[in-house]
C-alpha positions as CSV (number, residue, x, y, z in Angstrom):
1,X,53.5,-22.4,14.1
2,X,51.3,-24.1,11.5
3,X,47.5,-23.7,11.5
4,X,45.6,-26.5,13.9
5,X,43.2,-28.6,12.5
6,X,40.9,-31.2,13.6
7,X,40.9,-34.4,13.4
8,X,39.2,-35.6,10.7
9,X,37.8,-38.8,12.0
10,X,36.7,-37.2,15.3
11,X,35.2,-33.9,12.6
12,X,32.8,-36.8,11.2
13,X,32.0,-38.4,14.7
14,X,30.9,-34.7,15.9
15,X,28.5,-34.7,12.5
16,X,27.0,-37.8,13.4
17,X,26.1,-36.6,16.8
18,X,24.6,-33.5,15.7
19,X,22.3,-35.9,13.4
20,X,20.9,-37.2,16.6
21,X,20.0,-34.4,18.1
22,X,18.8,-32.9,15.6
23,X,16.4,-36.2,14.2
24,X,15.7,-35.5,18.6
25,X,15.0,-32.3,18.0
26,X,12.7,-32.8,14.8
27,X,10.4,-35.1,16.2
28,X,10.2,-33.2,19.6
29,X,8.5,-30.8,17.2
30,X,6.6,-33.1,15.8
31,X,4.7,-33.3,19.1
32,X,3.6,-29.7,18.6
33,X,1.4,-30.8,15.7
34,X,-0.8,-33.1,17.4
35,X,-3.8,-31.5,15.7
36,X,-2.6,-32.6,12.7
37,X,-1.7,-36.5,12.5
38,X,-0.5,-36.1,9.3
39,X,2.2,-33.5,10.1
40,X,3.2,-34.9,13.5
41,X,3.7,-38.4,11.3
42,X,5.9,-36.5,8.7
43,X,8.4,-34.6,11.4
44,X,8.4,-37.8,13.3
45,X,9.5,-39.8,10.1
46,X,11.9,-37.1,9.4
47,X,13.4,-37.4,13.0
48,X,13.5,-41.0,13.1
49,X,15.5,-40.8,9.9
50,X,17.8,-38.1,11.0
51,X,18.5,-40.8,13.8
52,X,18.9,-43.5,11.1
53,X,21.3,-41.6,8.4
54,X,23.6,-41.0,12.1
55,X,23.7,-45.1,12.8
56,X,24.8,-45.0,9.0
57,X,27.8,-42.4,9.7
58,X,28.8,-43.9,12.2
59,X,28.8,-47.0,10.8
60,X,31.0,-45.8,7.7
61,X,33.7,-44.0,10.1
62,X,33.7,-46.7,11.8
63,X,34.8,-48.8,8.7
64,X,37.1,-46.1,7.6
65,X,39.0,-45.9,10.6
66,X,40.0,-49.9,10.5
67,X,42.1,-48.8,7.6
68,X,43.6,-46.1,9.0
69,X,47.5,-45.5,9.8
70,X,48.8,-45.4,13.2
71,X,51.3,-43.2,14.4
72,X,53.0,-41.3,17.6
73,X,52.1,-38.2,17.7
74,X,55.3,-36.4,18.5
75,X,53.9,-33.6,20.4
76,X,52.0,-35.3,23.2
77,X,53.4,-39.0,22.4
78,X,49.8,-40.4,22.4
79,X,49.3,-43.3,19.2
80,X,46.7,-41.6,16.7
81,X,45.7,-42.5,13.4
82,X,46.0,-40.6,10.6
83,X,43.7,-40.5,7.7
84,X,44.7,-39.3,4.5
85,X,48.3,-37.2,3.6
86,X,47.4,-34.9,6.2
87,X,45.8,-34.9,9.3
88,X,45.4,-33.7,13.1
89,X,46.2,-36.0,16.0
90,X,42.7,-37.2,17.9
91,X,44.9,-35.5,21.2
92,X,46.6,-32.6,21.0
93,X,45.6,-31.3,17.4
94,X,49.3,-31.0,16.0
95,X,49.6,-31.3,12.2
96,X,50.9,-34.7,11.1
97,X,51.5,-35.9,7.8
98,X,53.1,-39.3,6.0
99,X,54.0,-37.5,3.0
100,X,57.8,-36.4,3.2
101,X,57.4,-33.6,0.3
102,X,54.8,-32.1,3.0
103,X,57.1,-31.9,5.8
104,X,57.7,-28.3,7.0
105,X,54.9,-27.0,5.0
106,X,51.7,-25.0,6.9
107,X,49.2,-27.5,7.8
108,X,46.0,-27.7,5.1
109,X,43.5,-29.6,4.5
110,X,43.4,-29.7,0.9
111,X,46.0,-31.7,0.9
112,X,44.2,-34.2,0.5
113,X,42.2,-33.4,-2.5
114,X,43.0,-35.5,-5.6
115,X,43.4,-31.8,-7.4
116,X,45.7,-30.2,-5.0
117,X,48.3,-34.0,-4.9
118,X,48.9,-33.6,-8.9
119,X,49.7,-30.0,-8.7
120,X,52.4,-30.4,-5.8
């Protein structure tokens, strides 16, 4: 069976999330400096725009994933989208692909790359 992989849409999603609680986490820090104002105001900024670069992932995954391909996943039947030559439905994480000179092969992500589609 080929490699499982994770969806790529719900891999960005994930990142966004962490830069919440991590911006959270930074400013919660911040609150250990209250001797200094001037270093509490610096984590705090750098929290708040942890928080703000996340709003701006999500955002731009959002975006992406309006132009995104739907298809049923043959595995567990659930409509997924697919984002690129290759990807991983949001469900069950079986390989999918559009591209039939892909079909059969073991499931990779570099598919994708602009490199990897002029060599195969």
């Amino acid at each position: 069976m080929a490699s499982k992989g994770i969806n790529k849409i719900n891999r960005i999603r994930t990142f966004a999330l962490s830069l919440v609680f991590i911006g959270i986490f930074v400013m919660y820090i911040g609150l250990f400096f209250d001797s200094s104002p001037i270093l509490m105001t610096i984590t705090m900024i750098l929290g708040f725009l942890f928080v703000l670069s996340s709003s701006g992932v999500y955002f731009w995954i959002g975006m992406i994933s309006t132009n995104t391909v739907k298809v049923e996943c043959p595995n567990c039947g659930k409509v997924t989208k697919v984002l690129g030559r290759v990807d991983a439905c949001m469900y069950c994480d079986e390989p999918l692909t559009l591209d039939p000179e892909l079909e059969g092969r073991e499931f990779d992500p570099s598919y994708n790359r602009k490199s990897t589609q002029q060599k195969s």
